[in-house]
PDB file of N, CA, C and O in Angstrom, chain B, residues numbered from 101:
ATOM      1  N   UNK B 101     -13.773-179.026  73.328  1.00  0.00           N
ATOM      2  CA  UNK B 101     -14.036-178.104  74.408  1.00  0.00           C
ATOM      3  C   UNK B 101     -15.534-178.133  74.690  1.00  0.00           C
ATOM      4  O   UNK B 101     -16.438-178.286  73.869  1.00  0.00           O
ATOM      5  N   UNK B 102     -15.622-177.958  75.985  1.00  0.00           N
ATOM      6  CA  UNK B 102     -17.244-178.251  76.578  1.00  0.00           C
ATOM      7  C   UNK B 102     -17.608-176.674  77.153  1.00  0.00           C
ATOM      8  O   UNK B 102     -16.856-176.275  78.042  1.00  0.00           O
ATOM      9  N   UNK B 103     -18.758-175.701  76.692  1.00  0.00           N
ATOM     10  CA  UNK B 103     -19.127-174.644  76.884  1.00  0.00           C
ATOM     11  C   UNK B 103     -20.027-174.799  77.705  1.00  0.00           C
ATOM     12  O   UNK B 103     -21.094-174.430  77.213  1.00  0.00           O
ATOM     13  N   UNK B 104     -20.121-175.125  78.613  1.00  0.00           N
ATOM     14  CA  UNK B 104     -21.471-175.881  79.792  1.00  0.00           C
ATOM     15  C   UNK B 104     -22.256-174.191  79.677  1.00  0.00           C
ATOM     16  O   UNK B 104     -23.485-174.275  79.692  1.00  0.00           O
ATOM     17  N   UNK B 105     -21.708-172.726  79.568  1.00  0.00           N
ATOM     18  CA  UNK B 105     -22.769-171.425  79.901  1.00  0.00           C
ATOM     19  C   UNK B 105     -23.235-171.460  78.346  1.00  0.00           C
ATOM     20  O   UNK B 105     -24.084-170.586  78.173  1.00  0.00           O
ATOM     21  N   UNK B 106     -23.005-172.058  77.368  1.00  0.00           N
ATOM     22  CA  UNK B 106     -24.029-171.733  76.199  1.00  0.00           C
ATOM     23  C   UNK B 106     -24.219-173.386  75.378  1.00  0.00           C
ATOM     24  O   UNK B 106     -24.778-173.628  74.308  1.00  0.00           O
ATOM     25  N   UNK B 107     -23.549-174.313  76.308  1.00  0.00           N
ATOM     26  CA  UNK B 107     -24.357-175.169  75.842  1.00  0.00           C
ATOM     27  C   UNK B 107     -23.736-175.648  74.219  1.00  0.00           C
ATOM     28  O   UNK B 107     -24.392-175.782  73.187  1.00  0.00           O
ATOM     29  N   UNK B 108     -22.496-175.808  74.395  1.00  0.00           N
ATOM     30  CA  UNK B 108     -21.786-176.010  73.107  1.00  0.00           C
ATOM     31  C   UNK B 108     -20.447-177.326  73.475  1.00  0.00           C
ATOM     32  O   UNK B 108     -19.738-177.447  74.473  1.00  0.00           O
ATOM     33  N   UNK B 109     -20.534-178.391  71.848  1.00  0.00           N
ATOM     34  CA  UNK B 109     -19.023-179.167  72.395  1.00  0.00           C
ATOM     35  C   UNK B 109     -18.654-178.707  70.868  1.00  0.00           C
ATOM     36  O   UNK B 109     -19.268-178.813  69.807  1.00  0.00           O
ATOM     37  N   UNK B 110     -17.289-178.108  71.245  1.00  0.00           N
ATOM     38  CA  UNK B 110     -16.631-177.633  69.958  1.00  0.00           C
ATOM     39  C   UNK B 110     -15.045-178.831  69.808  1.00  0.00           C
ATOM     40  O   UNK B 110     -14.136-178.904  70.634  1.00  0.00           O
ATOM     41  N   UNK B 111     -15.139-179.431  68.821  1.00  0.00           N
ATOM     42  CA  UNK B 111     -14.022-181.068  68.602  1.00  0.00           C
ATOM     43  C   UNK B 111     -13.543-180.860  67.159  1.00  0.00           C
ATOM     44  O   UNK B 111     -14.069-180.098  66.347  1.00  0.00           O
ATOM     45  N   UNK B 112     -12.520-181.607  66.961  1.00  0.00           N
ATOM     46  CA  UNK B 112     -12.072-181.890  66.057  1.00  0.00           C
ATOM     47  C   UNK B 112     -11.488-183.465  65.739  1.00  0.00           C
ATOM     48  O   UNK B 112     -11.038-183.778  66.841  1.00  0.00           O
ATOM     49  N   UNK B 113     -11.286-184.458  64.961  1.00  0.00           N
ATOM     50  CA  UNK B 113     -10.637-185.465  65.173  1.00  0.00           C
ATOM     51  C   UNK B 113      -9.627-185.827  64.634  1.00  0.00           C
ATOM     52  O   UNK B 113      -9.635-185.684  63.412  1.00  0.00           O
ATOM     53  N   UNK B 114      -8.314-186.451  65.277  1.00  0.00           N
ATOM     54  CA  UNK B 114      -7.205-186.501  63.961  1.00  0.00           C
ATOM     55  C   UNK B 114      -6.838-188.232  64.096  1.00  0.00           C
ATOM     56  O   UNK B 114      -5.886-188.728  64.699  1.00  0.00           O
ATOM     57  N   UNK B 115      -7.763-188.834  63.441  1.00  0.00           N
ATOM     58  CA  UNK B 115      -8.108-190.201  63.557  1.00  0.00           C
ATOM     59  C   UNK B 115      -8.397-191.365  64.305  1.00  0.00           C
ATOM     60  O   UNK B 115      -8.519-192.532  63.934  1.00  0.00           O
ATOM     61  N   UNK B 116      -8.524-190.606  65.941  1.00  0.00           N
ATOM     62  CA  UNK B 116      -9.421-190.922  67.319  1.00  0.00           C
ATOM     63  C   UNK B 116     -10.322-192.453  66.157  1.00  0.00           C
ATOM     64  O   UNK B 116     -10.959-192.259  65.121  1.00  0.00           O
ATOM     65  N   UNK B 117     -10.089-193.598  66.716  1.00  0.00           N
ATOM     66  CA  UNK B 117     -10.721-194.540  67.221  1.00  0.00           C
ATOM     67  C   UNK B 117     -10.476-195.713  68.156  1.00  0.00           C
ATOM     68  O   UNK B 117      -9.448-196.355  68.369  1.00  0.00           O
ATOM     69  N   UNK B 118     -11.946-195.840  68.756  1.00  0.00           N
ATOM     70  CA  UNK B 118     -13.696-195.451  68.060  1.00  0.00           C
ATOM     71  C   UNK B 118     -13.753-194.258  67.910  1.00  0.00           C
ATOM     72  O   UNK B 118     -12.772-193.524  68.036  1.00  0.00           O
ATOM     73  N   UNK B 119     -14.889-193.873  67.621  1.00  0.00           N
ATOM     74  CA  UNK B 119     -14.928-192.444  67.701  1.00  0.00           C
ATOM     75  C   UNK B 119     -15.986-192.351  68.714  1.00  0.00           C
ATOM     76  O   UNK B 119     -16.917-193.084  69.049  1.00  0.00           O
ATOM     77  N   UNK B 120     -15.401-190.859  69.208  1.00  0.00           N
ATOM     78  CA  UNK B 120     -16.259-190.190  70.407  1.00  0.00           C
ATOM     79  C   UNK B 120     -17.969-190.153  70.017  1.00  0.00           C
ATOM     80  O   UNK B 120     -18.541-189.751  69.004  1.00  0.00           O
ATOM     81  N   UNK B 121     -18.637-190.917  71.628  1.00  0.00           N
ATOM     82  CA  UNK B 121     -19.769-191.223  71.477  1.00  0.00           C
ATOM     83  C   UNK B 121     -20.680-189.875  72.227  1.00  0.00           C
ATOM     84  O   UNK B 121     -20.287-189.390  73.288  1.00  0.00           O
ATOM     85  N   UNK B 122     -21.460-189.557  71.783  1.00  0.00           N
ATOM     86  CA  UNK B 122     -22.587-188.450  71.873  1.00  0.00           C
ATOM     87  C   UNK B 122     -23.845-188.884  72.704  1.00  0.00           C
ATOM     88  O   UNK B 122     -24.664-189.196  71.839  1.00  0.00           O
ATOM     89  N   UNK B 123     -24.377-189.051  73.839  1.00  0.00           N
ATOM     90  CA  UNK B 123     -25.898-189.463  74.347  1.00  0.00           C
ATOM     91  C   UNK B 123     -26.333-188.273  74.426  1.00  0.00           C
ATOM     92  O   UNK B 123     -25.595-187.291  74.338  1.00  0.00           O
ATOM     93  N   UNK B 124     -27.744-188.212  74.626  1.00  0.00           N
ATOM     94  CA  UNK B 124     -28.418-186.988  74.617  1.00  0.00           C
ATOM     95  C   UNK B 124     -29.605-187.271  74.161  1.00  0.00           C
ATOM     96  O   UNK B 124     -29.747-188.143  73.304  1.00  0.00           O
ATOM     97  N   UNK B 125     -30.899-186.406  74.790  1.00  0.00           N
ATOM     98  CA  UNK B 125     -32.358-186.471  73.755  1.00  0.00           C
ATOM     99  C   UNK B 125     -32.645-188.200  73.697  1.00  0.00           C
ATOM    100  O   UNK B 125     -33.375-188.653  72.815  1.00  0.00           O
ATOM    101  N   UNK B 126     -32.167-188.864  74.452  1.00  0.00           N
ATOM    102  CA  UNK B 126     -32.166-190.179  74.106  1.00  0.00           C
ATOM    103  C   UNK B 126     -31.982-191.075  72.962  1.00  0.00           C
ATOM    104  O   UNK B 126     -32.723-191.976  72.568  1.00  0.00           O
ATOM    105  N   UNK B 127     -30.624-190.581  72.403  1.00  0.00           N
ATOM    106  CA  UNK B 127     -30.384-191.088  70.890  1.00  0.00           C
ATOM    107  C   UNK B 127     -28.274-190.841  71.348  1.00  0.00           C
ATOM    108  O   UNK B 127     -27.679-190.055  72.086  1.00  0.00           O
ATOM    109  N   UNK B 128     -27.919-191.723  70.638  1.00  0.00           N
ATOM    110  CA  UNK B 128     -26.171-191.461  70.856  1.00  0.00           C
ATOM    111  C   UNK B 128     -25.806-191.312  69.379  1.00  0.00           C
ATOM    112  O   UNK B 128     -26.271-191.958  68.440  1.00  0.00           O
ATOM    113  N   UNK B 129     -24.842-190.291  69.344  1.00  0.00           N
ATOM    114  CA  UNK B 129     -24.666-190.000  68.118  1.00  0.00           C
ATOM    115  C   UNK B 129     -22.825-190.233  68.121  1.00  0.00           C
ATOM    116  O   UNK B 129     -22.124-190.247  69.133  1.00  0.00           O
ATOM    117  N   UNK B 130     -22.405-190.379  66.853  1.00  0.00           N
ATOM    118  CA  UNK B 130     -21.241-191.004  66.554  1.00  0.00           C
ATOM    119  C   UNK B 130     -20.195-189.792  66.106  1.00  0.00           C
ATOM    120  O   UNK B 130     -20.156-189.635  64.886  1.00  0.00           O
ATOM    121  N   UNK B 131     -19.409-188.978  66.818  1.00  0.00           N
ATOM    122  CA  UNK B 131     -18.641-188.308  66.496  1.00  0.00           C
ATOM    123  C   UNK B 131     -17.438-188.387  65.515  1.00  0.00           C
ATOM    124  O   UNK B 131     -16.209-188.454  65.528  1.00  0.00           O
ATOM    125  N   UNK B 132     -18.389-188.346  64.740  1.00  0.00           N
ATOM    126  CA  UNK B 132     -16.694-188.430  63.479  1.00  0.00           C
ATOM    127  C   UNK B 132     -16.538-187.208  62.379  1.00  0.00           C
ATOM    128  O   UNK B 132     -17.403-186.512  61.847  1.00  0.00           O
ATOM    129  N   UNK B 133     -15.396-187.214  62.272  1.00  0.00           N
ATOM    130  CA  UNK B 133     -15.139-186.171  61.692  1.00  0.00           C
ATOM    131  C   UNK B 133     -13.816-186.250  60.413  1.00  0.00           C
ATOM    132  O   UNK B 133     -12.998-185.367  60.153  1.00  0.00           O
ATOM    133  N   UNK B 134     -13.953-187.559  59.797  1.00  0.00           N
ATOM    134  CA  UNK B 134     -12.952-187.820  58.731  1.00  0.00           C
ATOM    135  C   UNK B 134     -11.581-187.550  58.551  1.00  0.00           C
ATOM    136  O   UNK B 134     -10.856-187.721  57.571  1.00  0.00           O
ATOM    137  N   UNK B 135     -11.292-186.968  59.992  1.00  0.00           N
ATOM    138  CA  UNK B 135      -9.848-186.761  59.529  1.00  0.00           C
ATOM    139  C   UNK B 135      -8.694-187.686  59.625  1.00  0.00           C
ATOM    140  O   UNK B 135      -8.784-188.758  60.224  1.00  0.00           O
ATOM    141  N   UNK B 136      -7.342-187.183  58.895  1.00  0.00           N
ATOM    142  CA  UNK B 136      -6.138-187.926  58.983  1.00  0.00           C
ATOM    143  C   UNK B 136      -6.244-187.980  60.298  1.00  0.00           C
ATOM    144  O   UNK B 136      -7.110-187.453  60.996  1.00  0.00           O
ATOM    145  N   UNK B 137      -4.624-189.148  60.878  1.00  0.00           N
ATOM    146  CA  UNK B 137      -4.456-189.814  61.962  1.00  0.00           C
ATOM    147  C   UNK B 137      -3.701-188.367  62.017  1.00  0.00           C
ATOM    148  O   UNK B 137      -3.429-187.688  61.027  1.00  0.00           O
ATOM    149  N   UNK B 138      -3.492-188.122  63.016  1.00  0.00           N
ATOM    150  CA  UNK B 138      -2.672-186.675  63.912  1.00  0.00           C
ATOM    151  C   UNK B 138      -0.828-187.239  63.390  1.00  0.00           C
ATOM    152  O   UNK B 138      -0.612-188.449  63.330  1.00  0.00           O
ATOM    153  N   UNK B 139       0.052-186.468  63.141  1.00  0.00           N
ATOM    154  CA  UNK B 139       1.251-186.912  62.411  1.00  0.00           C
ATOM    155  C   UNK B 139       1.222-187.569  61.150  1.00  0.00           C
ATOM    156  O   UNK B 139       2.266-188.066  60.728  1.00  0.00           O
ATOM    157  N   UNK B 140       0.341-187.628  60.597  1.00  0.00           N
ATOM    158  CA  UNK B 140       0.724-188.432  59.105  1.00  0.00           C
ATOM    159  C   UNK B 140       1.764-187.655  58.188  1.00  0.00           C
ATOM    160  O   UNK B 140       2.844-187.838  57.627  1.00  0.00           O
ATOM    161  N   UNK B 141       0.753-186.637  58.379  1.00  0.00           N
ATOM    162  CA  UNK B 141       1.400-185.147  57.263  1.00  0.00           C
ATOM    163  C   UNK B 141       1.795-184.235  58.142  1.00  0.00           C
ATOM    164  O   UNK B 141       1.262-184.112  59.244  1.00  0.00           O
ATOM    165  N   UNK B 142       2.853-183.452  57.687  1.00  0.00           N
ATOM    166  CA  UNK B 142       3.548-182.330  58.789  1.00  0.00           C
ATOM    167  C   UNK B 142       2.542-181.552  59.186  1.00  0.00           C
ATOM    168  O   UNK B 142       2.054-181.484  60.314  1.00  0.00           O
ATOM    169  N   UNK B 143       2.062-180.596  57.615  1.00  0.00           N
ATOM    170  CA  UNK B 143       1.674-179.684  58.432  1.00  0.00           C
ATOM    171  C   UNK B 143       0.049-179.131  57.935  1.00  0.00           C
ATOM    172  O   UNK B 143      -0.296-177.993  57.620  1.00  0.00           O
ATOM    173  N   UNK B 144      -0.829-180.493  58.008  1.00  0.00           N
ATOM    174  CA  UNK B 144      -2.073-181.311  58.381  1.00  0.00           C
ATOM    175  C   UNK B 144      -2.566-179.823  59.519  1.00  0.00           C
ATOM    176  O   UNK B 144      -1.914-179.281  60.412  1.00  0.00           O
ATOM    177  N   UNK B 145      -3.603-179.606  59.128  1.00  0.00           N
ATOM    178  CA  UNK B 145      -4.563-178.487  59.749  1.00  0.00           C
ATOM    179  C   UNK B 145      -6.186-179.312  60.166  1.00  0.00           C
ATOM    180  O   UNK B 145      -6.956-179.746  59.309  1.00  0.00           O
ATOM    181  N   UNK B 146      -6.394-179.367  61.481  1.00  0.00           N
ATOM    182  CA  UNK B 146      -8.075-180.167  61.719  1.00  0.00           C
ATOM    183  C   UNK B 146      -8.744-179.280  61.639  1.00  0.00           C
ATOM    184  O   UNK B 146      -8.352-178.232  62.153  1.00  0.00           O
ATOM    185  N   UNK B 147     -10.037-179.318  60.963  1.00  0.00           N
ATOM    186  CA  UNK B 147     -11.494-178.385  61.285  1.00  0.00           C
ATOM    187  C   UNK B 147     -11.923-179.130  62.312  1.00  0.00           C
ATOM    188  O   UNK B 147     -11.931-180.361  62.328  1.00  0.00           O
ATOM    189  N   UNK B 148     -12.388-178.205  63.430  1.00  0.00           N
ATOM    190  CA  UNK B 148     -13.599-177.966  64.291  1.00  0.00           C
ATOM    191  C   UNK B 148     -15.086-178.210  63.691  1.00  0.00           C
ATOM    192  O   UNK B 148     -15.552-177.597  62.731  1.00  0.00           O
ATOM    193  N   UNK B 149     -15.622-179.034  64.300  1.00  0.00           N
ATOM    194  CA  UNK B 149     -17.061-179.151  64.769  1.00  0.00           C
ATOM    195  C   UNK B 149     -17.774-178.558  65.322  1.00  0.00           C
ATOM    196  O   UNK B 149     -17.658-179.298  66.299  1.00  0.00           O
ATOM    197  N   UNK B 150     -18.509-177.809  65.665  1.00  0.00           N
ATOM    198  CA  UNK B 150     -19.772-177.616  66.841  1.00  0.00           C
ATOM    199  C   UNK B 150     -20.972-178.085  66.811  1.00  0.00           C
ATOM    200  O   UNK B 150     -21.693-178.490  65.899  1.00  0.00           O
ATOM    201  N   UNK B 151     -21.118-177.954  68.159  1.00  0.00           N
ATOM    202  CA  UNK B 151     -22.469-179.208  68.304  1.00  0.00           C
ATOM    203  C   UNK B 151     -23.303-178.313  69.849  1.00  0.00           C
ATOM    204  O   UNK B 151     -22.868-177.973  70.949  1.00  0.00           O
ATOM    205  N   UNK B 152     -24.797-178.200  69.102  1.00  0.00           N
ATOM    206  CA  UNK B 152     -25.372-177.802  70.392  1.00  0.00           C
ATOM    207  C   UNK B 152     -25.187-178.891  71.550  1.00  0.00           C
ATOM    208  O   UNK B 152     -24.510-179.858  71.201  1.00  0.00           O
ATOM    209  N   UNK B 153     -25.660-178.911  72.846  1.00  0.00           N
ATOM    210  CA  UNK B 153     -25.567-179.884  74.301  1.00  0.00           C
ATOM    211  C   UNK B 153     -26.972-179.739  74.516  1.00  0.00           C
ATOM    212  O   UNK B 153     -27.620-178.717  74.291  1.00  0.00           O
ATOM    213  N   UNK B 154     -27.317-180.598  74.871  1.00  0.00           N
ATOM    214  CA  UNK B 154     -28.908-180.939  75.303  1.00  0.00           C
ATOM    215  C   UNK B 154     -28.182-180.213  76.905  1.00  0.00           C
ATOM    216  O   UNK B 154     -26.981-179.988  77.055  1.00  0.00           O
ATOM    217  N   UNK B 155     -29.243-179.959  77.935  1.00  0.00           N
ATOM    218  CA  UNK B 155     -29.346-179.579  79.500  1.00  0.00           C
ATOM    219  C   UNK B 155     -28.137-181.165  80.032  1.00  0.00           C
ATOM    220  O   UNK B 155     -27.013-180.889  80.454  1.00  0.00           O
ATOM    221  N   UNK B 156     -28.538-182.537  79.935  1.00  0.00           N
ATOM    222  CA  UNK B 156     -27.940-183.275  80.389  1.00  0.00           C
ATOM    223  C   UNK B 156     -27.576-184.008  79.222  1.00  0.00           C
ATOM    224  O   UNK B 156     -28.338-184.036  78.256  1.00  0.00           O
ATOM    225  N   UNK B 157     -26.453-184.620  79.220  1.00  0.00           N
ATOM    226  CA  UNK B 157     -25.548-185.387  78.376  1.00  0.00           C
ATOM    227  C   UNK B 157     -24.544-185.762  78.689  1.00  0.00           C
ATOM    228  O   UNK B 157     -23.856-185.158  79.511  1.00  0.00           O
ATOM    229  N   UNK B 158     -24.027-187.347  77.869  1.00  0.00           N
ATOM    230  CA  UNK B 158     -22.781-188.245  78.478  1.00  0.00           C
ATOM    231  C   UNK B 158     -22.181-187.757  77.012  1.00  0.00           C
ATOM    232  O   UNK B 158     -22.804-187.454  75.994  1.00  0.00           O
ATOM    233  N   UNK B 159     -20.410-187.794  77.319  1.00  0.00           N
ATOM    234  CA  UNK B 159     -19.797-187.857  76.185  1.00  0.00           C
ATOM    235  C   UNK B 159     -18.569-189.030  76.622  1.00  0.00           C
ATOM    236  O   UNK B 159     -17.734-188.975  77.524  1.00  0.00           O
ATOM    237  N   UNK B 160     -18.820-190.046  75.642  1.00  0.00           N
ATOM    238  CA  UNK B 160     -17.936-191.061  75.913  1.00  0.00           C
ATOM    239  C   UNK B 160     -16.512-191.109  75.142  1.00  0.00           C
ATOM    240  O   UNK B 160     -16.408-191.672  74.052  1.00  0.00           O
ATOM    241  N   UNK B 161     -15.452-190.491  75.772  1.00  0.00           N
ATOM    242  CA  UNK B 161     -13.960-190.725  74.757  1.00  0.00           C
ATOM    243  C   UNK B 161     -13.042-191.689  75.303  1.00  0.00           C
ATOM    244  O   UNK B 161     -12.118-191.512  76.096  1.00  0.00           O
ATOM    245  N   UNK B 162     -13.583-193.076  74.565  1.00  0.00           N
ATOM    246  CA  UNK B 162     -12.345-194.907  74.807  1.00  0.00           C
ATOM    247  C   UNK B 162     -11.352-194.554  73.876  1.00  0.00           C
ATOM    248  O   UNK B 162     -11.425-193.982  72.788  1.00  0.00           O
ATOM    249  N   UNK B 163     -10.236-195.095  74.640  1.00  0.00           N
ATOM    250  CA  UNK B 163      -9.252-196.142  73.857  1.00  0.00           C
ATOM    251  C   UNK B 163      -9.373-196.769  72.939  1.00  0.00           C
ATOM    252  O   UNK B 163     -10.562-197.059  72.813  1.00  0.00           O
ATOM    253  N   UNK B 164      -8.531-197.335  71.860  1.00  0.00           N
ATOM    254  CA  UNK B 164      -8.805-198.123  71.050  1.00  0.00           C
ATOM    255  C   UNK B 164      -8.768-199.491  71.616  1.00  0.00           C
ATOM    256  O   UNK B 164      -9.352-200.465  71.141  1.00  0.00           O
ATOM    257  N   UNK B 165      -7.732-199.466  73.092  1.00  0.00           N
ATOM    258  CA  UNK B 165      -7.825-200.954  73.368  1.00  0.00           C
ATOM    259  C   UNK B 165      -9.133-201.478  74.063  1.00  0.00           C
ATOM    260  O   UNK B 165      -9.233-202.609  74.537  1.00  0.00           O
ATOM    261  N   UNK B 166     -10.461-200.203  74.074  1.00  0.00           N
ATOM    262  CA  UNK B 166     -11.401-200.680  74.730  1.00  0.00           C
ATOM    263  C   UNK B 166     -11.833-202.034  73.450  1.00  0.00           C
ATOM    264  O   UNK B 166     -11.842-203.189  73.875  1.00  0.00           O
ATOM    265  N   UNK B 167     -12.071-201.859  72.376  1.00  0.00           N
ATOM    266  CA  UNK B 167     -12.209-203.116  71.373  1.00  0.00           C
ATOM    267  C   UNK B 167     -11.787-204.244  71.435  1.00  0.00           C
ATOM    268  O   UNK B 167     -12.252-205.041  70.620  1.00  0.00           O
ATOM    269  N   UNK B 168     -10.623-204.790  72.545  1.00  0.00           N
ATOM    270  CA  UNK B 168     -10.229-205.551  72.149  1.00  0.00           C
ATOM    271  C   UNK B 168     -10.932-206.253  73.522  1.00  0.00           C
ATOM    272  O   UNK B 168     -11.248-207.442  73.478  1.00  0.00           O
ATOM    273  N   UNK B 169     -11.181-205.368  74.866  1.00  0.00           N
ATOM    274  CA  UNK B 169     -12.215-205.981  75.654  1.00  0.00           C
ATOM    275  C   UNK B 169     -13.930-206.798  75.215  1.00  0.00           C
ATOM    276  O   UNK B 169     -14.693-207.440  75.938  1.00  0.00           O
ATOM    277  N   UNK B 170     -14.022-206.469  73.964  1.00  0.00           N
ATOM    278  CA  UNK B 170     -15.583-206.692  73.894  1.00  0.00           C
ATOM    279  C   UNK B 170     -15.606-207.829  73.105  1.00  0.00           C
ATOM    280  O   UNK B 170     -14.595-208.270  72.559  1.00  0.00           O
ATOM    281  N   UNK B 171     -16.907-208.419  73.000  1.00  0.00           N
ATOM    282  CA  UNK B 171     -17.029-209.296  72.633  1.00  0.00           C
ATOM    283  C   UNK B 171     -17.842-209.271  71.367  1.00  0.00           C
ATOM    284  O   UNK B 171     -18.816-208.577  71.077  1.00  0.00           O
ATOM    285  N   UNK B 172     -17.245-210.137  70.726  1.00  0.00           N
ATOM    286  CA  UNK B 172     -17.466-210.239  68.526  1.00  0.00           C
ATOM    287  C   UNK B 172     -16.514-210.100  68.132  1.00  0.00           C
ATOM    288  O   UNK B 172     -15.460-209.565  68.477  1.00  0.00           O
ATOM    289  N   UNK B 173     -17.076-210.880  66.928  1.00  0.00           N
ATOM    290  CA  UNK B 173     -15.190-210.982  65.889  1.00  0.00           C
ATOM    291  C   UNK B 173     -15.577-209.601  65.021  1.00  0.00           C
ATOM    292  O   UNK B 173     -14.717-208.732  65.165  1.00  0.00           O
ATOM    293  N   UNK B 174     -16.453-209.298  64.336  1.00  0.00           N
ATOM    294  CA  UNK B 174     -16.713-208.104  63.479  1.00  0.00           C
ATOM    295  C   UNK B 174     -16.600-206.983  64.287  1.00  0.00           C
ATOM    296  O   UNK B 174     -16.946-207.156  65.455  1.00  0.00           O
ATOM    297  N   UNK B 175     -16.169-205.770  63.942  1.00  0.00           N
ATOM    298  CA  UNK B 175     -15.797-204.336  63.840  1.00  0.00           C
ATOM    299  C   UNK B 175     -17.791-203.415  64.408  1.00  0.00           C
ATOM    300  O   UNK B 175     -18.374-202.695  65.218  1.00  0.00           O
ATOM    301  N   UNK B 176     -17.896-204.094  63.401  1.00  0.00           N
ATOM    302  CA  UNK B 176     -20.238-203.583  63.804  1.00  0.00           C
ATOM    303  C   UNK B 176     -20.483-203.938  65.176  1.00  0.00           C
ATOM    304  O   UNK B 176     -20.754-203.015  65.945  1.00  0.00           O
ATOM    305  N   UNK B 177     -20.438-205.064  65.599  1.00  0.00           N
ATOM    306  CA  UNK B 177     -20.725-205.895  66.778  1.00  0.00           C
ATOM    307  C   UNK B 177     -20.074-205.266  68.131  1.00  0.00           C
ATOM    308  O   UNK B 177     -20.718-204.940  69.128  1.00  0.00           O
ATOM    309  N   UNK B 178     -18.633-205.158  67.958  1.00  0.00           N
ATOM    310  CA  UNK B 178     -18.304-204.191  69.009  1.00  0.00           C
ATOM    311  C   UNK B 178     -18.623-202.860  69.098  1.00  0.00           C
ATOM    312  O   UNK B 178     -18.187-202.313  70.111  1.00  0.00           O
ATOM    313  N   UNK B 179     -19.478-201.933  68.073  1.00  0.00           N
ATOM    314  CA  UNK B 179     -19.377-201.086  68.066  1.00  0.00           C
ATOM    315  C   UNK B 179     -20.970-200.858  68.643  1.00  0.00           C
ATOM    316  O   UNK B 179     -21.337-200.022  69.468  1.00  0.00           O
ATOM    317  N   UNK B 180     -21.858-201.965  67.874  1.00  0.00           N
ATOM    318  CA  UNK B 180     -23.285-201.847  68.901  1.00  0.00           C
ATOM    319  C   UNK B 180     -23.108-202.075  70.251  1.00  0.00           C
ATOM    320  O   UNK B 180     -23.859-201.516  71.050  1.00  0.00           O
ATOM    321  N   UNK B 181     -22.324-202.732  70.587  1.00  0.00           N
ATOM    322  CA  UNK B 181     -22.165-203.207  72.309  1.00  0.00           C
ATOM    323  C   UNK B 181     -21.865-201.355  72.301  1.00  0.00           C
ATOM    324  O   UNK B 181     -22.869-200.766  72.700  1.00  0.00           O
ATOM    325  N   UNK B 182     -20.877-200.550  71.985  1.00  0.00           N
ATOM    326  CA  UNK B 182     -20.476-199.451  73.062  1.00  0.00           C
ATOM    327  C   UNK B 182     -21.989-198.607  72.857  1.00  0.00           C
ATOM    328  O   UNK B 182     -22.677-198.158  73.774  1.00  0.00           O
ATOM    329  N   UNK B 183     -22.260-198.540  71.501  1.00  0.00           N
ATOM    330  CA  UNK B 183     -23.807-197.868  71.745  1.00  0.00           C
ATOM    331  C   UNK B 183     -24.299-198.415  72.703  1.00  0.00           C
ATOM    332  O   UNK B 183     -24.293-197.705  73.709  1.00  0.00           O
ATOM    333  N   UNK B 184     -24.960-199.917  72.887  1.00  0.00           N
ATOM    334  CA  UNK B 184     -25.707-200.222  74.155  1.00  0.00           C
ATOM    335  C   UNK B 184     -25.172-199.482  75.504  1.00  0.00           C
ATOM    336  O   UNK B 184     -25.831-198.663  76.145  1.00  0.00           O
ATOM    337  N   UNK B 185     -24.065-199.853  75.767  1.00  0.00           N
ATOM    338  CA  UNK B 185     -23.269-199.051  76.985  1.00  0.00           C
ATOM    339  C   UNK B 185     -24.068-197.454  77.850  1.00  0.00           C
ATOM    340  O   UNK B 185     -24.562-196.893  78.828  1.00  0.00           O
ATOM    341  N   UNK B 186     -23.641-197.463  76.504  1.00  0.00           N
ATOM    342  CA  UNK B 186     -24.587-195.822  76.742  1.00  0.00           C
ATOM    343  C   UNK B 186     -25.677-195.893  77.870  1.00  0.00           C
ATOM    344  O   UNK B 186     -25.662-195.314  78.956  1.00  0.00           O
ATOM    345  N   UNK B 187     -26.830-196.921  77.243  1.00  0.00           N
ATOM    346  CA  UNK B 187     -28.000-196.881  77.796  1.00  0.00           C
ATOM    347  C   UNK B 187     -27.891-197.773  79.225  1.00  0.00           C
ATOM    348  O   UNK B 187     -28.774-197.840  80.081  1.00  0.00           O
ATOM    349  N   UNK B 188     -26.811-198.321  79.250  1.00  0.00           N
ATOM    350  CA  UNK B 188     -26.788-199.062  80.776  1.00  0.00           C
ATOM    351  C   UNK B 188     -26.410-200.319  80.872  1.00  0.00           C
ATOM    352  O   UNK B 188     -26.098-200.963  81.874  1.00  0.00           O
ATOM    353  N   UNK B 189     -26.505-200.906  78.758  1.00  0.00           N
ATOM    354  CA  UNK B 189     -26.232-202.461  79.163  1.00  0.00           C
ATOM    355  C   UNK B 189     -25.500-202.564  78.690  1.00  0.00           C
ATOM    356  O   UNK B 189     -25.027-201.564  78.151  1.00  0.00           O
ATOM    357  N   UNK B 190     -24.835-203.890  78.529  1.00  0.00           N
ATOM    358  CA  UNK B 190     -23.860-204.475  77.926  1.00  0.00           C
ATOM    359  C   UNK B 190     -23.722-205.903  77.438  1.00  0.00           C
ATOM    360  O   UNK B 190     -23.669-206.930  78.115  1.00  0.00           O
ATOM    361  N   UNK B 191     -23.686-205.787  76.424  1.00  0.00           N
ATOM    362  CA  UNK B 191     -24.311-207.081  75.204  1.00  0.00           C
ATOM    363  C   UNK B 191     -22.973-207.927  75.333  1.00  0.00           C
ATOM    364  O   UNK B 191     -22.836-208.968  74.690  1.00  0.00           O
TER     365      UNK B 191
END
């Protein structure tokens, strides 16, 4: 949930990948939050996150099949390309 009047993203994850990307302050930060995949276990409870919001900020939430668009054989390599993204390019 996005609080745009106080400036809050309140998340949870139930094994979301990639994981949700953070820009802001000019730095992207990697939203993860360790949890099981959503259905593993019945009755599996997620904790919430909160996170202050800078004034302007991107929040990026892909697919997993965005990975299979990018280019590199390693897991790291696609994952610096979506950081670059952020900033405008694309490796």
């Amino acid at each position: 949930m996005i609080d745009l009047r106080n400036n809050q993203l309140r998340y949870c994850s139930a094994g979301h990948f990639p994981h949700p990307l953070l820009v802001q302050n000019g730095a992207v930060q990697v939203l993860e939050a360790g949890e099981l995949p959503l259905g593993l276990l019945k009755s599996k409870e997620y904790d919430a996150v909160q996170l202050a919001l800078a004034p302007e900020f991107k929040l990026l939430i892909m697919s997993d099949g965005v990975l299979q668009g990018l280019r590199g054989e390693a897991l790291a390599e696609k994952e610096a390309t979506l950081k670059s993204v952020c900033f405008g390019g694309f490796g």
